[in-house]
C-alpha positions, 0 to 999 in steps of 0.5 A, spaced: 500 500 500 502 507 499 504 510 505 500 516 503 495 518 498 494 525 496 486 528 494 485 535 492 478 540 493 476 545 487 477 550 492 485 548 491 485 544 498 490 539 498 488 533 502 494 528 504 492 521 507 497 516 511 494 510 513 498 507 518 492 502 521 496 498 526 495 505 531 490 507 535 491 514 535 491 519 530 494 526 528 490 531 524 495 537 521 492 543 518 499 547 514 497 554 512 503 557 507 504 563 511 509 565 515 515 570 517 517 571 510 510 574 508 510 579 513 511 587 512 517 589 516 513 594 520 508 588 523 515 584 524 511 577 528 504 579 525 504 572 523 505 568 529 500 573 532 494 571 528 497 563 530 495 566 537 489 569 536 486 563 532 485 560 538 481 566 541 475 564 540 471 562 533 463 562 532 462 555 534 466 557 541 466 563 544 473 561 548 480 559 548 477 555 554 472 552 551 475 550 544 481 546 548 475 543 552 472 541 545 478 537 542 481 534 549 473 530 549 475 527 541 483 526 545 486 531 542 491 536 546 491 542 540 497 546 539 500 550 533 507 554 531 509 558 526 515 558 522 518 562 516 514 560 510 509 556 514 503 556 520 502 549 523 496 547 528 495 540 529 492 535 534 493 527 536 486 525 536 482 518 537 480 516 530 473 515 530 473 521 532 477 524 525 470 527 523 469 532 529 476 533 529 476 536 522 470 541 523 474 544 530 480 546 525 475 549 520 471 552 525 478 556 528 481 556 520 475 559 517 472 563 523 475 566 529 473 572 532 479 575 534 477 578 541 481 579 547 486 581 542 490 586 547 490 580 552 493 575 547 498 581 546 501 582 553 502 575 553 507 574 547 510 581 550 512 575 555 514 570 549 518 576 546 522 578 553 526 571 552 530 573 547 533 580 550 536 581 556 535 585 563 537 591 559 533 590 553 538 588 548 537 583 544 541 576 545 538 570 541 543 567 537 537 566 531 535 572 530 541 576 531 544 571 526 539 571 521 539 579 522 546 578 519 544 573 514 538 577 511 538 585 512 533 588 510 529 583 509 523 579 512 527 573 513 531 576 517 527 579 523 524 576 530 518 571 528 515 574 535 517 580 532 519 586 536 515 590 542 515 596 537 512 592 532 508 588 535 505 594 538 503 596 531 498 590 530 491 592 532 483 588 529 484 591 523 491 589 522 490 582 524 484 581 519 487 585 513 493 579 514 487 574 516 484 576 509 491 576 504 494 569 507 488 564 510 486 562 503 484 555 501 490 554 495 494 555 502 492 550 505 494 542 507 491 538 512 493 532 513 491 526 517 495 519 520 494 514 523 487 509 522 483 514 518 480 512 511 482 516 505 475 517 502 471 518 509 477 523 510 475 527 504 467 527 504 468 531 511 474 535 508 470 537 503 464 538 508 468 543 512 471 547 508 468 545 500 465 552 501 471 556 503 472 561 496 478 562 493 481 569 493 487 572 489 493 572 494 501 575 493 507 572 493 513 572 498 519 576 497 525 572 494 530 571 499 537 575 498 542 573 495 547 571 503 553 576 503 558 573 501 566 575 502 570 575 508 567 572 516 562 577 519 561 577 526 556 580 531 559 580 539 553 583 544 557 583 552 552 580 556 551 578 564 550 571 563 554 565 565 557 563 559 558 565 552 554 562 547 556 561 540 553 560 533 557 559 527 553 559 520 555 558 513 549 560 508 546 554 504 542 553 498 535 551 500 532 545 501 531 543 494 538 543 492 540 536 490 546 536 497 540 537 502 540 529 504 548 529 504 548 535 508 544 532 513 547 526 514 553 531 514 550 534 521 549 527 523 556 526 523 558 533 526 552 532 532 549 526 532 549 521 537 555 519 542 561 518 537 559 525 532 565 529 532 564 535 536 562 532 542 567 527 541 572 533 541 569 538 544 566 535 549 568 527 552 576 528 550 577 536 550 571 538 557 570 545 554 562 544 553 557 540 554 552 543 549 554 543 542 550 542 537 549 543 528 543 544 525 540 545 517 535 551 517 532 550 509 528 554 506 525 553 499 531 558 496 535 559 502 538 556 508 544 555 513 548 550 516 548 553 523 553 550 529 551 552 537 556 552 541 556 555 550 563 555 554 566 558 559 569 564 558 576 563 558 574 555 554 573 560 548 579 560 544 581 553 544 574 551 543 573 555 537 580 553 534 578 545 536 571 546 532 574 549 526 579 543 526 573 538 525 570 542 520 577 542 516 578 535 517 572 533 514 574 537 508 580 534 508 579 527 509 574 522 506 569 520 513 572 513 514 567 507 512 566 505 519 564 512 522 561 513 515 556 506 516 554 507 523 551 515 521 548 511 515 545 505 519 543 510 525 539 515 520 535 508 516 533 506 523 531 513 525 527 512 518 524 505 520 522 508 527 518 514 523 514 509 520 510 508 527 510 516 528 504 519 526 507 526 527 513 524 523 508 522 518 505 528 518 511 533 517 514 528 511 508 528 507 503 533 509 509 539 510 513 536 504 507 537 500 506 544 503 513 545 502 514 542 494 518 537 498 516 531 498 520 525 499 517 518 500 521 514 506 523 509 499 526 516 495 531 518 501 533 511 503 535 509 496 538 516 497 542 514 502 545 508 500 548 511 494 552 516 497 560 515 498 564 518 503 568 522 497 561 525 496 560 527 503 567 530 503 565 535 497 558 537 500 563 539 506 568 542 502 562 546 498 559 548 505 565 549 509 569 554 504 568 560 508 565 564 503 558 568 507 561 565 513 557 568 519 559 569 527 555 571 533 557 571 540 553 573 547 555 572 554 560 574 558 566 574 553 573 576 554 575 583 550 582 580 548 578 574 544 574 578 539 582 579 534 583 573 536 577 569 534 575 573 528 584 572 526 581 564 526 575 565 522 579 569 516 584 564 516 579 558 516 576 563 510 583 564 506 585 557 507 579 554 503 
């Protein structure tokens, strides 16, 4: 049997069905294609605002009470994130009660009443307070890194947004976006687990068959990442270490290096024996949290390593780091080390086949993304790649060119030349 199905209404509403009939729960996902990048600058997290307030009350539930109480008697517990192309809400629910489950999300989708508005307000001022500290500056390593990466551009603002901006976003702001963006061609729901296709889209199509099409904008295209020498951007802080994030710009998601690089994640921080906790952490003791990740988006993205040390542990760890990225570039990944991370990512594959959120975002995001990847294509893909191909996708990434640097926290005036001397020469090396 497939593992998914894919269904569309004639309002544009994309419908993806993954039987997965040995479970006994269900995941129902809505994707709205609308997020960071879609937003004036001036409204700067106006986006997560509205995923905010779509749970304010509806026309059917006059409450946030009383919808969450409506999903948690069908099992669900609801919840929702924004990102920066996307808007997810999603809930586990029992499978009988799919149906039920499908008219919640059309009634927030299609009907919120957006109330309480100030009060929903204070609370993300709340949320938005986490990334500054107690004298206001901002120190989250994200936003500060994609500022650097995308100036001038909605890429590279807060997706909470700011204090100054959020307060620009009243009723008719919100509505206004509401009415440009939550459109039915935006939509994908998706449903996982001991659900039938065709009774799926009967009560997909009874919900939301209706919902009229309107003509929507485009996105801004993502700038071209500076390229040229390292930038860095050092903000002094009180805190009690001093965290790092190391980026280099990607080509975004549908670049035909996608999966290599995430195999080459996984060789950097993934599990006991990746190299940089290897290094920095078991054998060096200069860490205990250092981690690499891939943010992709459909036409841009970066490869971004955290790392927190103690004040006086940043040079050597920072020299340490740039020698394991070095090494991948000059030596292929050894055969063993290579086909434990290949085994490893198979299995996490396999064990995803039992997890209905997991399903959800291969298929029901990757369809909403134009990236949809069957378990089948990545495995064949996996099994073709060599560590000679590992090593160029490394030396593709790791060449310097756009290299970007953030560093928060009690830092040491004398390390900033220092540090920034290291990064050049990693940079002119390549």
């Amino acid at each position: 049997m497939p593992d998914y199905f894919i269904d569309t209404l004639e309002n544009g509403i994309r419908l993806v069905t993954v039987p997965m009939p040995q479970l006994h729960a269900a995941e129902l996902v809505c994707y709205m294609a609308v997020g960071g990048r879609n937003e004036p600058q001036e409204l700067s997290g106006i986006s997560h605002f509205l995923e905010h307030m779509i749970f304010r009350g509806t026309a059917e539930y006059a409450t946030s009470t009383e919808l969450e109480r409506a999903f948690e008697a069908i099992g669900g517990a609801v919840n929702a994130s924004t990102d920066a192309e996307t808007t997810c809400f999603h809930s586990r629910l029992h499978p009988d009660y799919l149906g039920e489950g499908v008219a919640l999300f059309a009634s927030m989708l299609r009907r919120p009443l957006f109330q309480d508005i100030d009060v929903e307000r204070r609370i993300i001022l709340e949320e938005a307070r986490e990334d500054y500290n107690e004298k206001g500056v901002q120190i989250n390593l994200d936003n500060l890194m994609v500022s650097m990466l995308w100036p001038d551009h909605p890429l590279g603002d807060s997706l909470i947004g700011t204090p100054e901006t959020l307060a620009r976003i009243d009723r008719k702001a919100l509505e206004n976006y509401y009415q440009q963006w939550y459109l039915p061609q935006n939509l994908v729901i998706c449903a996982c687990g001991r659900v039938d296709r065709e009774q799926f889209r009967q009560m997909a199509e009874a919900e939301f068959g209706d919902w009229p099409v309107r003509e929507q904008a485009k996105p801004l295209p993502a700038p071209e990442i500076a390229s040229g020498a390292p930038e860095c951007c050092w903000v002094a802080d009180s805190d009690s270490q001093v965290s790092v994030q190391l980026a280099f710009p990607l080509h975004g998601r549908k670049d035909e290096r996608t999966l290599p690089l995430r195999v080459l994640r996984r060789v950097l921080s993934w599990g006991g024996g990746a190299r940089l906790p290897l290094r920095l952490r078991e054998q060096l003791g200069l860490t205990y949290a250092v981690e690499a990740n891939c943010s992709m988006l459909d036409d841009t993205g970066y490869l971004a390593i955290d790392l927190a040390v103690a004040s006086e542990n940043l040079q050597r760890a920072m020299a340490e780091l740039l020698n394991v990225l070095d090494e991948l570039c000059e030596l292929p990944v050894p055969q063993e080390e290579l086909a434990a991370v290949l085994r490893s990512y198979k299995f996490d594959l396999d064990f995803s086949r039992d997890q209905t959120e997991a399903m959800a975002i291969r298929y029901g995001w990757g369809l909403q993304a134009d990236y949809l990847r069957p378990l089948d294509v990545d495995c064949h893909e996996l099994q073709q790649l060599t560590a000679e191909r590992l090593q160029q996708v490394a030396k593709d990434v790791f060449h310097g060119e756009g290299l970007k640097l953030v560093v928060t926290g009690p830092w040491n005036p004398a390390d900033k030349p220092v540090v920034e001397k290291m990064l050049n020469e990693f940079s002119a090396n390549k």
